[in-house]
Backbone bond lengths (Angstrom), bond angles and torsions (degrees), N, CA, C in turn:
res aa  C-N    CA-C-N  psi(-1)  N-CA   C-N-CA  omega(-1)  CA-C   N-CA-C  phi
1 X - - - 1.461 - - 1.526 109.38 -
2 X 1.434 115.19 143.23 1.397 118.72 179.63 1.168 120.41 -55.15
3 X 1.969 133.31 -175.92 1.332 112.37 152.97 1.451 106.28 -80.03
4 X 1.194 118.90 -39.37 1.464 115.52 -164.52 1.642 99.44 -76.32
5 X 0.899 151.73 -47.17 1.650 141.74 145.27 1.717 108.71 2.66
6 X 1.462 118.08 -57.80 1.290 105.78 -166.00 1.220 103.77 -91.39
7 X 1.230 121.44 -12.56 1.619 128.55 -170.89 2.212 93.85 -72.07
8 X 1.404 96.99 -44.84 1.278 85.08 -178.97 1.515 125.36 -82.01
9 X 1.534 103.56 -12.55 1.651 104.25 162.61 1.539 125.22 -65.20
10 X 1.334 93.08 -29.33 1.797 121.14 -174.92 1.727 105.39 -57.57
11 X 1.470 104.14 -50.38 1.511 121.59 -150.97 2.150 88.25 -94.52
12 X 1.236 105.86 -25.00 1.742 104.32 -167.77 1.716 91.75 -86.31
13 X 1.638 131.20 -2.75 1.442 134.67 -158.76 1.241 70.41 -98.75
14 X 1.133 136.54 -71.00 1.264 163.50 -132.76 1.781 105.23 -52.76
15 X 1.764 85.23 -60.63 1.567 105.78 -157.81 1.758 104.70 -76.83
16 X 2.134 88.66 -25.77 1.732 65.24 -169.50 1.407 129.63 -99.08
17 X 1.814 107.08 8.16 1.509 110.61 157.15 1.714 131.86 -60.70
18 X 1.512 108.26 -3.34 1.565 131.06 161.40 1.517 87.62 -48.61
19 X 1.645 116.23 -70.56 1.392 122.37 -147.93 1.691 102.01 -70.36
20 X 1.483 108.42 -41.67 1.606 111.83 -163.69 1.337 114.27 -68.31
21 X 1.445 115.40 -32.25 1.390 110.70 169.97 1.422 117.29 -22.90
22 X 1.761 108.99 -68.30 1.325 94.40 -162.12 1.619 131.41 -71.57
23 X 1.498 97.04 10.09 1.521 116.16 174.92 1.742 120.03 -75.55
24 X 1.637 97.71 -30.84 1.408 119.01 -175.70 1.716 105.23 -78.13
25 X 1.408 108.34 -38.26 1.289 132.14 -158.36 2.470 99.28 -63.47
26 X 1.262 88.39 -33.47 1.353 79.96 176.03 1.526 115.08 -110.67
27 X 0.903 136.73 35.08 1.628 156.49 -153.00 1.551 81.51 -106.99
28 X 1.120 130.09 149.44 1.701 143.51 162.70 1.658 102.88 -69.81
29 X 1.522 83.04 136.53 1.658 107.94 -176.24 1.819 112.02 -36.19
30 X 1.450 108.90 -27.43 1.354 105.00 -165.95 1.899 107.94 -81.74
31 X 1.693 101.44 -32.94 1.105 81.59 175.52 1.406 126.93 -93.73
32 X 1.850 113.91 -12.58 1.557 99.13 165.67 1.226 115.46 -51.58
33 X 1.495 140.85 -34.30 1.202 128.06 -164.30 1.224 102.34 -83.74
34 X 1.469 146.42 -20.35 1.061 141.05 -173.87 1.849 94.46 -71.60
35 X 1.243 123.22 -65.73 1.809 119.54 162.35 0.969 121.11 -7.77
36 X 1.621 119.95 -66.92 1.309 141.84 -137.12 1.622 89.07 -95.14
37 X 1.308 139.47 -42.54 1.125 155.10 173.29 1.876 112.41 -54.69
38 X 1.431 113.15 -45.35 1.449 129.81 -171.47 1.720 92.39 -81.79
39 X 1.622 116.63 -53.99 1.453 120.62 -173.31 1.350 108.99 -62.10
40 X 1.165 129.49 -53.29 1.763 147.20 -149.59 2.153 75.48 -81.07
41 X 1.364 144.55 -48.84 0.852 105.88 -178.52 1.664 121.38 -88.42
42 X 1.227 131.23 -29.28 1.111 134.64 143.72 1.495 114.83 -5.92
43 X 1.275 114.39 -60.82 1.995 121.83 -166.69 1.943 66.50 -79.40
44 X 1.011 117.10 -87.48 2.142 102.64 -142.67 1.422 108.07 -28.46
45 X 1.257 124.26 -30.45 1.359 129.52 -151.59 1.595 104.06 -81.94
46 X 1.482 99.45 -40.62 1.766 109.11 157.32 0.861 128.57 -55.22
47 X 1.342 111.15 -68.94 1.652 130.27 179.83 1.677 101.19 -33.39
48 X 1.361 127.91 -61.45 1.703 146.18 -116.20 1.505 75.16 -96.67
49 X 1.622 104.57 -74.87 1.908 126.13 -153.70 1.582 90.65 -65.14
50 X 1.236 129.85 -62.53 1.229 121.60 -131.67 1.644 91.45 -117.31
51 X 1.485 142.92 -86.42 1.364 130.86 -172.50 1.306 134.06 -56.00
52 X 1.041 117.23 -35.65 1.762 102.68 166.96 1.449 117.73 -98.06
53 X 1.121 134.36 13.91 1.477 124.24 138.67 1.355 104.68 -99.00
54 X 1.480 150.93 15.14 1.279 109.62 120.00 0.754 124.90 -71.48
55 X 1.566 150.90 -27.59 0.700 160.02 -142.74 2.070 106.12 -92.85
56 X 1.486 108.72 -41.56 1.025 103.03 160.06 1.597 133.19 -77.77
57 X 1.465 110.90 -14.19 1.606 121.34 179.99 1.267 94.20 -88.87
58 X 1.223 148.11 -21.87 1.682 136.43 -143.17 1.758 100.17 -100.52
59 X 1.687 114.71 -16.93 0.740 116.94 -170.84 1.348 125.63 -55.47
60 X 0.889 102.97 -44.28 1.927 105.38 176.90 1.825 113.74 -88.76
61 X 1.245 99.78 -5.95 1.742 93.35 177.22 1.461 103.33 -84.88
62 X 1.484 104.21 -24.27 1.571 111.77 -170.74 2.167 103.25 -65.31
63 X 1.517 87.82 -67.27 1.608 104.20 163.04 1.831 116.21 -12.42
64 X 1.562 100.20 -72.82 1.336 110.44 -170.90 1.530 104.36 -70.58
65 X 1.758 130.97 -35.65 1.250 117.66 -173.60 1.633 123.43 -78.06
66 X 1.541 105.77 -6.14 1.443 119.29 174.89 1.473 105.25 -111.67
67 X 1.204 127.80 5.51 1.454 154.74 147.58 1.830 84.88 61.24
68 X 1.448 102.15 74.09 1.720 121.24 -175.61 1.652 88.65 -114.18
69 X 1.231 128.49 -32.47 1.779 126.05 -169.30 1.554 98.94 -41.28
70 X 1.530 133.93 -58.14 1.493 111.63 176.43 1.220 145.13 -62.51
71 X 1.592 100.30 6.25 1.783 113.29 160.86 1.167 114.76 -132.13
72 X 1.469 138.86 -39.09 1.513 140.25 159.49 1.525 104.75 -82.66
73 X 1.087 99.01 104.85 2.024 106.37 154.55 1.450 100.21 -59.63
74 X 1.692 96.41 141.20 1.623 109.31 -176.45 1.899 121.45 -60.59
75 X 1.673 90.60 -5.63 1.689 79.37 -170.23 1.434 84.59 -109.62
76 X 1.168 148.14 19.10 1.346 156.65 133.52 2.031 104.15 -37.92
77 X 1.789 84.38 -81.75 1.330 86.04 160.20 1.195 145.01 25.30
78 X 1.360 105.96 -111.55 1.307 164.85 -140.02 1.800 76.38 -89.15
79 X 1.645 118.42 -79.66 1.421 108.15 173.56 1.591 135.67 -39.13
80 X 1.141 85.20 -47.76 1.607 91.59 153.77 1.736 139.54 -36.89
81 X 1.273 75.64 -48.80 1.554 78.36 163.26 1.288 143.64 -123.07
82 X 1.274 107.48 32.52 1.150 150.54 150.50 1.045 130.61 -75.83
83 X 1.838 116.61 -32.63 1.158 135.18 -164.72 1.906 97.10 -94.02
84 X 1.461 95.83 -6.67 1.956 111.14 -152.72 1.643 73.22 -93.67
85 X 1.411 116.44 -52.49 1.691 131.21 -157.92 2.048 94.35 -45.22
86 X 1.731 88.80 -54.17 1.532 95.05 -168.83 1.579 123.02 -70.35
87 X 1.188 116.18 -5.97 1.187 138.27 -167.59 1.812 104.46 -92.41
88 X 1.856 105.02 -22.14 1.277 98.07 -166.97 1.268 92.00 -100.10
89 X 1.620 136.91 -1.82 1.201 154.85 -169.84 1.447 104.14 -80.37
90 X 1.471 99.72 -67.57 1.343 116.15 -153.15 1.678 115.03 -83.98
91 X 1.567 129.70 2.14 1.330 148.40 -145.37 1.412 96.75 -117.20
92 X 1.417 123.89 -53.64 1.275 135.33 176.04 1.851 107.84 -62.85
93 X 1.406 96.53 -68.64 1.797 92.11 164.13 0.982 148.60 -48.34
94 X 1.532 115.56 -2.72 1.510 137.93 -159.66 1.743 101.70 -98.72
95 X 1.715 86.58 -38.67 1.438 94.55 -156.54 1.741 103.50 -96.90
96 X 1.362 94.67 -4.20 1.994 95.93 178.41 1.660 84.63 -89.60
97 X 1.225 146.70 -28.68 1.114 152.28 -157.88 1.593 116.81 -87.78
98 X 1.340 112.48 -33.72 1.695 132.21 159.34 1.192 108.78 -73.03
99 X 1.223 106.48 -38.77 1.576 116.68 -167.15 1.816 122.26 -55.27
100 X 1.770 98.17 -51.50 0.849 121.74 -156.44 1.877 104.14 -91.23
101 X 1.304 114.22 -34.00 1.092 145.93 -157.51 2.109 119.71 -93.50
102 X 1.708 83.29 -22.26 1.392 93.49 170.12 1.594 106.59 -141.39
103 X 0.672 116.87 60.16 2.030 111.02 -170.85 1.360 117.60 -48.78
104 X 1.444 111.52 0.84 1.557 109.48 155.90 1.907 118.10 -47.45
105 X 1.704 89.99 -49.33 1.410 114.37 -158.11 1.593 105.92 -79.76
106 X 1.299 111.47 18.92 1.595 108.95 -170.96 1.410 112.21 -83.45
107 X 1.044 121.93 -38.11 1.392 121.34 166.79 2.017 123.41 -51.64
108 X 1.615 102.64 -66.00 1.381 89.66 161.25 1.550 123.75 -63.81
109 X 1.412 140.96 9.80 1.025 142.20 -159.46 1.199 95.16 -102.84
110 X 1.349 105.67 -54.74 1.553 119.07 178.34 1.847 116.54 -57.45
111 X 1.220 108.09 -48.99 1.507 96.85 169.34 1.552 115.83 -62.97
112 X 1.089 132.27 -51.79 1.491 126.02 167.51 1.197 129.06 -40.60
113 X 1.467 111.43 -41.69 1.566 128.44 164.38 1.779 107.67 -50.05
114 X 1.595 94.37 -59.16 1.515 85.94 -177.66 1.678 115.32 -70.76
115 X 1.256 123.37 -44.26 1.248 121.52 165.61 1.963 123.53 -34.29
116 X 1.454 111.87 -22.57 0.975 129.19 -170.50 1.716 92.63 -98.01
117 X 1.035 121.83 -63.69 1.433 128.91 167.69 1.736 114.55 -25.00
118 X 1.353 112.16 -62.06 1.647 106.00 149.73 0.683 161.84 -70.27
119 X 1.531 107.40 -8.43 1.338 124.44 175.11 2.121 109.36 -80.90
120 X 1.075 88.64 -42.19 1.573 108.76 171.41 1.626 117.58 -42.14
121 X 1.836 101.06 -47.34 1.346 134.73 -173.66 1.596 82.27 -48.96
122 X 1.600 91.31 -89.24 1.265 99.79 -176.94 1.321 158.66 -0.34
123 X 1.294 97.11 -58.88 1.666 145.46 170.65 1.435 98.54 -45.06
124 X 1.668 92.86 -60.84 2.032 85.20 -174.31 1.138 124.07 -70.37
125 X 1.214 108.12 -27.80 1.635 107.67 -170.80 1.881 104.79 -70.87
126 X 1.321 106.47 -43.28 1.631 113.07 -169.16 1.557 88.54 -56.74
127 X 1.445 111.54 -75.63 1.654 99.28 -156.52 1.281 112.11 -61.90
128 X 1.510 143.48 -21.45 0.925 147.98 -165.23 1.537 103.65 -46.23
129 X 1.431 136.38 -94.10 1.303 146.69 171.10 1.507 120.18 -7.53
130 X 1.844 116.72 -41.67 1.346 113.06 159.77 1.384 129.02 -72.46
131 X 1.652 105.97 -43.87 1.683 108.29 159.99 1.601 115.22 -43.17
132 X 1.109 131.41 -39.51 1.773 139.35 159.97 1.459 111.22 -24.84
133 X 1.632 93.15 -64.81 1.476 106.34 -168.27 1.811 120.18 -71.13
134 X 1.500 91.21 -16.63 1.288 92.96 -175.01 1.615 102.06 -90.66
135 X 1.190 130.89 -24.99 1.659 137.04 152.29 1.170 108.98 -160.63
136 X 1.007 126.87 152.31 1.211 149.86 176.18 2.001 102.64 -63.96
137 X 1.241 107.15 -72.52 1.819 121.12 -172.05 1.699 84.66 -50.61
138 X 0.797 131.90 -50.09 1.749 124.91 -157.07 1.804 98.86 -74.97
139 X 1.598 115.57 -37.09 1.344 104.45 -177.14 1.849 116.73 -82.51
140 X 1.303 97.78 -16.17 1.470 94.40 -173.54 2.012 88.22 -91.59
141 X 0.739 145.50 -19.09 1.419 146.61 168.47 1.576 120.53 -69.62
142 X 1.386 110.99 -50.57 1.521 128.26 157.06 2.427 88.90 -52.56
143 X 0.520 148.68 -33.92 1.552 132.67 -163.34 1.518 100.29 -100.59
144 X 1.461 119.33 -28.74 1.201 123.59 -162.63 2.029 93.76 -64.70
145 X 1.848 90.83 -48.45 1.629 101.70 -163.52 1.316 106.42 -68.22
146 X 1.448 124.76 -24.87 1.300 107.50 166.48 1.377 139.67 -124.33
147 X 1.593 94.65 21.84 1.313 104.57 143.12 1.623 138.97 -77.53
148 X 1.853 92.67 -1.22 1.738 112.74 -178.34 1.536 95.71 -85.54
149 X 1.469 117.42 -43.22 1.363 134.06 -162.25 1.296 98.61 -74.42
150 X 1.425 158.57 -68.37 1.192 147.92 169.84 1.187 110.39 -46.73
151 X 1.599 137.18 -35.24 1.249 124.89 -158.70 1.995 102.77 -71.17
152 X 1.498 84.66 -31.65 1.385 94.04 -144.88 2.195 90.29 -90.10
153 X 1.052 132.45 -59.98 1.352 126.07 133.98 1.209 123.76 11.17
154 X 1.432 111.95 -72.12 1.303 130.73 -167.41 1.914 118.20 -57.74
155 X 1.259 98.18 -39.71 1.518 152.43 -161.81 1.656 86.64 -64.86
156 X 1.267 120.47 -52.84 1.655 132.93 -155.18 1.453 104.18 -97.83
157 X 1.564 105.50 -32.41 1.842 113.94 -171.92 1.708 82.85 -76.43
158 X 1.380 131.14 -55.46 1.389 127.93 -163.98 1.394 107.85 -61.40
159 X 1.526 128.37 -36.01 1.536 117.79 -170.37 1.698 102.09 -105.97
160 X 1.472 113.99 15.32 1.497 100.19 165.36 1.671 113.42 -112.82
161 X 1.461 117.96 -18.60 0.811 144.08 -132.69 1.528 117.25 -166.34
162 X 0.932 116.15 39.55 1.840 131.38 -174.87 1.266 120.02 -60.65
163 X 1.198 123.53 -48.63 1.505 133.60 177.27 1.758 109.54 -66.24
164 X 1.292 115.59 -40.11 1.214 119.17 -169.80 1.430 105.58 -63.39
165 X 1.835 92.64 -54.81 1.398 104.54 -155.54 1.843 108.62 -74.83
166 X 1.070 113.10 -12.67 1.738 129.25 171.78 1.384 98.83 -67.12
167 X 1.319 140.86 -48.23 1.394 128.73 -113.00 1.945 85.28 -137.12
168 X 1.059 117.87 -14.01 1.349 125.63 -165.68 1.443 118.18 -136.46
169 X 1.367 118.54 -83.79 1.362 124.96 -167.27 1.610 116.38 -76.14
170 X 1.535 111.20 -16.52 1.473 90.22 179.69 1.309 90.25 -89.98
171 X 1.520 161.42 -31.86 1.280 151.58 -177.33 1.429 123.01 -60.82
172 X 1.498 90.97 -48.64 1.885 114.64 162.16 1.563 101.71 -30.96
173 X 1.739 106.32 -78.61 1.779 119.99 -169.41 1.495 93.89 -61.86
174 X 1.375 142.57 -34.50 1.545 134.34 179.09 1.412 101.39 -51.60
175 X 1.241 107.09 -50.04 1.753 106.24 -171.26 1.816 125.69 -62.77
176 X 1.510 96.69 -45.54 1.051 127.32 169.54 1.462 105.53 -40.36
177 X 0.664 119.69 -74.33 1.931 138.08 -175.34 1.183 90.04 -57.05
178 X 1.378 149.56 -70.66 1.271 154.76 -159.21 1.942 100.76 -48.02
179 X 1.526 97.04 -44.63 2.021 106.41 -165.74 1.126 87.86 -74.66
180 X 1.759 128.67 -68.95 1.278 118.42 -179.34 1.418 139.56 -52.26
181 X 1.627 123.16 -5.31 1.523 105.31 154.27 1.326 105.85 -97.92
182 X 1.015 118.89 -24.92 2.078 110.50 174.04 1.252 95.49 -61.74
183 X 1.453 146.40 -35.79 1.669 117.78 -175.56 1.573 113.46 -85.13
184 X 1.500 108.39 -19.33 1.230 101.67 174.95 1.870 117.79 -73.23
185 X 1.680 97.11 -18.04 1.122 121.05 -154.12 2.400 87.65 -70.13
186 X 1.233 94.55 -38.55 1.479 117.58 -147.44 2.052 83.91 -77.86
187 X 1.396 86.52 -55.09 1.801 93.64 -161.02 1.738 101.47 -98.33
188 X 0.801 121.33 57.91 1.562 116.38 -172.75 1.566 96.08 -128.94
189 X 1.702 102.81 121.70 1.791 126.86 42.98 1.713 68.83 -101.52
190 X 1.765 90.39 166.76 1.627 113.50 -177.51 2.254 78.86 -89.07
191 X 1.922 83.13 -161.52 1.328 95.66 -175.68 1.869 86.11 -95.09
192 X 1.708 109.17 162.82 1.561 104.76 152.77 1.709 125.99 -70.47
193 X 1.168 88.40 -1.95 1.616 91.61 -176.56 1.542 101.10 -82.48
194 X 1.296 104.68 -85.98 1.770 121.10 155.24 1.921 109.57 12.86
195 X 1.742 80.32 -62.16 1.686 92.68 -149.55 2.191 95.65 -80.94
196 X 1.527 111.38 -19.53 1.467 95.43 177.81 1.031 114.16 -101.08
197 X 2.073 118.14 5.60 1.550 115.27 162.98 1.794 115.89 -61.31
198 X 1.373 97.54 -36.73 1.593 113.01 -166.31 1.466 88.92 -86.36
199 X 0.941 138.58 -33.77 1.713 107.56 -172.08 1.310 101.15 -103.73
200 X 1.503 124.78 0.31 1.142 122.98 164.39 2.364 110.23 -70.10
201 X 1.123 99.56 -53.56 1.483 108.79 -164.78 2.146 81.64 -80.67
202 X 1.192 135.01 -26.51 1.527 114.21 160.15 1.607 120.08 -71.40
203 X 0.895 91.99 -45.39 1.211 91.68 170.06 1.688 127.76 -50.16
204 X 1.848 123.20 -33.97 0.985 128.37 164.65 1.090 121.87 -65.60
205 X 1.538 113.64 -39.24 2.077 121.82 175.02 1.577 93.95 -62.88
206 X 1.316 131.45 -43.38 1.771 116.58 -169.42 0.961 105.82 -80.53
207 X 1.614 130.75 -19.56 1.702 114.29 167.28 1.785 112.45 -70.12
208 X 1.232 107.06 -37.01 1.735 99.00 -176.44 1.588 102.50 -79.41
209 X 1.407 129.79 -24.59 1.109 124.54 164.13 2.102 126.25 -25.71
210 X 1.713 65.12 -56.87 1.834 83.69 -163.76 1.314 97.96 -62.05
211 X 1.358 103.19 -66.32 1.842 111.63 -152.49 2.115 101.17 -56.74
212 X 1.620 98.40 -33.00 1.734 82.48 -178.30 1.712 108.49 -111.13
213 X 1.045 117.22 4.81 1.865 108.74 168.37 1.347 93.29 -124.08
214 X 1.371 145.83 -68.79 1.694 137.64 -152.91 1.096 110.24 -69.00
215 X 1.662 142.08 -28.63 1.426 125.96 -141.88 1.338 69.94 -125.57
216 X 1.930 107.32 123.30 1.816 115.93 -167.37 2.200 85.84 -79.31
217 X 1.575 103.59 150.72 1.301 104.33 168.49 2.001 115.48 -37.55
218 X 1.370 98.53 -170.92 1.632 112.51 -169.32 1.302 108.09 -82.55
219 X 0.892 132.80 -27.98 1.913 143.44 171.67 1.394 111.08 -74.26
220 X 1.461 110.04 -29.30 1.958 103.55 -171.08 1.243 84.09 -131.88
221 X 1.134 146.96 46.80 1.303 140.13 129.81 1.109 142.92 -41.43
222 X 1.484 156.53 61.15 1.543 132.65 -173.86 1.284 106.09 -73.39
223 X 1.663 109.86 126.21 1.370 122.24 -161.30 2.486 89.60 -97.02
224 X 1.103 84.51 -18.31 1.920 84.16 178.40 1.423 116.06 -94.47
225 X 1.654 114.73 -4.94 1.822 101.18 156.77 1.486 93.39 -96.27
226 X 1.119 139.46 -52.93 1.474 148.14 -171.27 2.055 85.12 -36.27
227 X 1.158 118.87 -79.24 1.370 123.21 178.06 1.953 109.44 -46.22
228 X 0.861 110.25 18.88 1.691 103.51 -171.05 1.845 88.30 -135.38
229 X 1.272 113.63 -50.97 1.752 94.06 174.72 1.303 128.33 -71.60
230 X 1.690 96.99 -22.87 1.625 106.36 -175.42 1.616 97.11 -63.71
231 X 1.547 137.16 -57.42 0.959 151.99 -98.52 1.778 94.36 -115.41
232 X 1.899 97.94 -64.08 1.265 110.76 169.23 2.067 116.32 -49.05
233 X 1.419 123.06 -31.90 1.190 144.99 176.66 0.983 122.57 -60.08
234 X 2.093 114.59 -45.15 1.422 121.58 179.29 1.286 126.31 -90.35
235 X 1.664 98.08 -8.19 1.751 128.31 -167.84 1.916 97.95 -79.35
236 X 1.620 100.00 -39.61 1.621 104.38 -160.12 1.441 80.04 -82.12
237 X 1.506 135.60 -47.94 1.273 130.34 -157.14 2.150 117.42 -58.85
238 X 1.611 88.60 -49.74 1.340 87.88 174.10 1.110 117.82 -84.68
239 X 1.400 141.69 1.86 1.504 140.40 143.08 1.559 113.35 -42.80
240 X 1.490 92.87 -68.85 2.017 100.93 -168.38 1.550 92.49 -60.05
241 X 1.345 136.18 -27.10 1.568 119.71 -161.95 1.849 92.84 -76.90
242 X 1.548 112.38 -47.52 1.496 111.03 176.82 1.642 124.88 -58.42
243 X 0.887 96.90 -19.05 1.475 103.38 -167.35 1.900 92.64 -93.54
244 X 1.384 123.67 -22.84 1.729 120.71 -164.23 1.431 65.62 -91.93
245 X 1.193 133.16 -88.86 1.631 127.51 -167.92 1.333 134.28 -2.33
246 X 1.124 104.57 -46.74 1.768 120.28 156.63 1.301 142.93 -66.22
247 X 1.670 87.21 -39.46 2.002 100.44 169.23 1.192 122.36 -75.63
């Protein structure tokens, strides 16, 4: 199989949990949470093992390969993008927080939201193709986690919000995904800098993802699928890290 072959299986996994949501969306309460429980640990197990310690080690290779070390010190860096991490955290929360808090502001809230919604889209598809190159097990794993994260996301925009999310945002994120592997498609390999801004600021939307839509509250919790994505997630993760270790 090609590289760009899996890149487009990657990005069609991707695109078509837009559509499946609303399949999940009428499933009985017991088993979305059982999903949302398997997915929500799946993304920690990513997030924890695998993206932000690269994200904290990459810092100074990044430094020296954009040859920034004689004005940003590497643990500058490293904060830096961290500060990008919190930014992808804190942008989404801001705006459920305006949102909710002034209902004047729901309308512009809502376009920003969705504007944010594609941009996110986006995000995966562009960096996706270099994460590939950098292994294979890490890029089809990076798709697995956020193909849990849209599915399961998606799932909540469709049963709170049905009309919107039909008529707009899953076509919106269809499109999105579509621009972002044609530009990666166009400009590829990206830069490493480039590529750990974007999975740095995705990486921040899939941490607030989890903790406030995937991981069901403390009463409807199943703590033994939650323990089966986390587990199954960190199992595949420290394999592919042992197995790159060797090559």
């Amino acid at each position: 199989m090609s590289f760009w072959s899996l890149v487009i299986i990657c990005i069609g996994a991707i695109g078509s949990c837009h559509w499946l949501a609303s399949l999940i969306s009428y499933q009985p309460e017991k088993v979305q949470i059982r999903w949302a429980s398997i997915g929500g640990g799946a993304s920690l197990g990513y997030i924890f093992v695998h993206l932000l310690p690269e994200l904290a080690s990459g810092g100074g290779d990044i430094s020296q390969a954009v040859e920034m070390s004689p004005y940003v010190p590497n643990a500058l860096t490293e904060s830096l993008l961290f500060l990008i991490v919190l930014l992808g955290v804190l942008i989404p929360y801001a705006l459920g927080v305006i949102s909710t808090q002034n209902p004047s502001s729901t309308q512009w809230a809502g376009i920003v939201r969705l504007a944010l919604f594609a941009l996110v889209n986006y995000l995966y598809a562009y960096s996706l193709p270099s994460l590939l190159t950098t292994g294979i097990i890490y890029g089809l794993l990076y798709t697995v986690a956020i193909s849990a994260h849209i599915l399961l996301a998606d799932r909540v925009l469709d049963k709170n919000h049905k009309k919107v999310f039909r008529k707009r945002f899953r076509w919106i994120g269809s499109a999105a995904l579509i621009l972002g592997a044609v530009h990666a498609a166009i400009l590829h390999p990206i830069s490493d800098l480039t590529l750990a801004v974007a999975t740095a600021f995705v990486g921040g939307g899939l941490l607030i993802s989890v903790f406030r839509e995937e991981l069901p509250s403390p009463n409807q919790s199943r703590l033994a699928w939650l323990s089966l994505g986390l587990i199954t997630m960190i199992s595949l993760l420290l394999t592919a890290t042992t197995m790159h270790a060797h090559t």
